[in-house]
N, C-alpha and C positions, 0 to 999 in steps of 0.2 A: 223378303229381305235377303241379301247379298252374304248375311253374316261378318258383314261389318255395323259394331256396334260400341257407343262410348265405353271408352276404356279396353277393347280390344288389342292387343298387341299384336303389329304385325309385321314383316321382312317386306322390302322394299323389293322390287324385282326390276327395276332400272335408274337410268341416271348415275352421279357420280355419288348417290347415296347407297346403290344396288349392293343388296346382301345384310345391310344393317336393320337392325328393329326398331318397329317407335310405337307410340299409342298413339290411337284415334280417340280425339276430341270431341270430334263434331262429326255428323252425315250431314252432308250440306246439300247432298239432290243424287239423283241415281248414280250419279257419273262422276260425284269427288266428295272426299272425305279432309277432313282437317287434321293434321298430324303431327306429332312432337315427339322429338326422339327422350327425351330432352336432350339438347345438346352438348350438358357437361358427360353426361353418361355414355351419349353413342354419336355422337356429330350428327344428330339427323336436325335439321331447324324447324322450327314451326312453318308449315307450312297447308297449304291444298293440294291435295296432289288427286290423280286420276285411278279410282278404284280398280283400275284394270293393271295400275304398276306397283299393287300392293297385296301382299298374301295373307288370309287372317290364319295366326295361328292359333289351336285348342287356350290357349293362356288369357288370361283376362284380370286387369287390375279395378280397383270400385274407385274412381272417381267424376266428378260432375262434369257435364259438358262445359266444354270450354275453358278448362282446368289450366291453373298457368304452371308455368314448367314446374317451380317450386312444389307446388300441388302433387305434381304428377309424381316428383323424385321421391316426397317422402312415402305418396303409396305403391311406389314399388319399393322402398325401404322395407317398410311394412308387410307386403308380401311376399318379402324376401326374394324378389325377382332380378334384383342387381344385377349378379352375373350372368343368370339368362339373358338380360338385355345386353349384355357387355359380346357375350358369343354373335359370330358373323356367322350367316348362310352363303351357302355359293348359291349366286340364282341362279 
């Protein structure tokens, strides 16, 4: 395994998304993962993106695959991860 896994949080490392965080939803096959910033929080959208433009960081939230953004907001609420998600990386 990649160490990407549902509810992993992780920094995007390209596109006009690069440097923001989001959670992975879904492992959808070696080569892409499903991803939600959610978008009130970090502008990142739902989307699939290619496991090679994504960095997992040590952080990890508990929710279910396929979690819709609502979902994901309140368990980063909950883990008090807000503002980590809120801070940018330089990739």
């Amino acid at each position: 395994m990649t160490g990407f896994d549902v509810g992993r949080i992780c920094v995007k490392l390209s596109g006009r998304e690069a440097g923001k965080k989001c959670v992975v939803l879904d492992v959808v096959d070696k080569n892409f993962a499903l991803v939600t910033g959610p978008p009130k929080l970090t502008e990142v959208k739902r989307r699939r993106v290619n496991i090679q433009h994504i960095e997992a960081t040590p952080e990890h939230v508990e929710i279910k695959k396929g979690a819709t953004d609502e979902e994901v907001m309140k368990a980063l609420e909950k883990a008090k991860k807000s503002a980590f998600m809120k801070s940018e990386v330089k990739p």
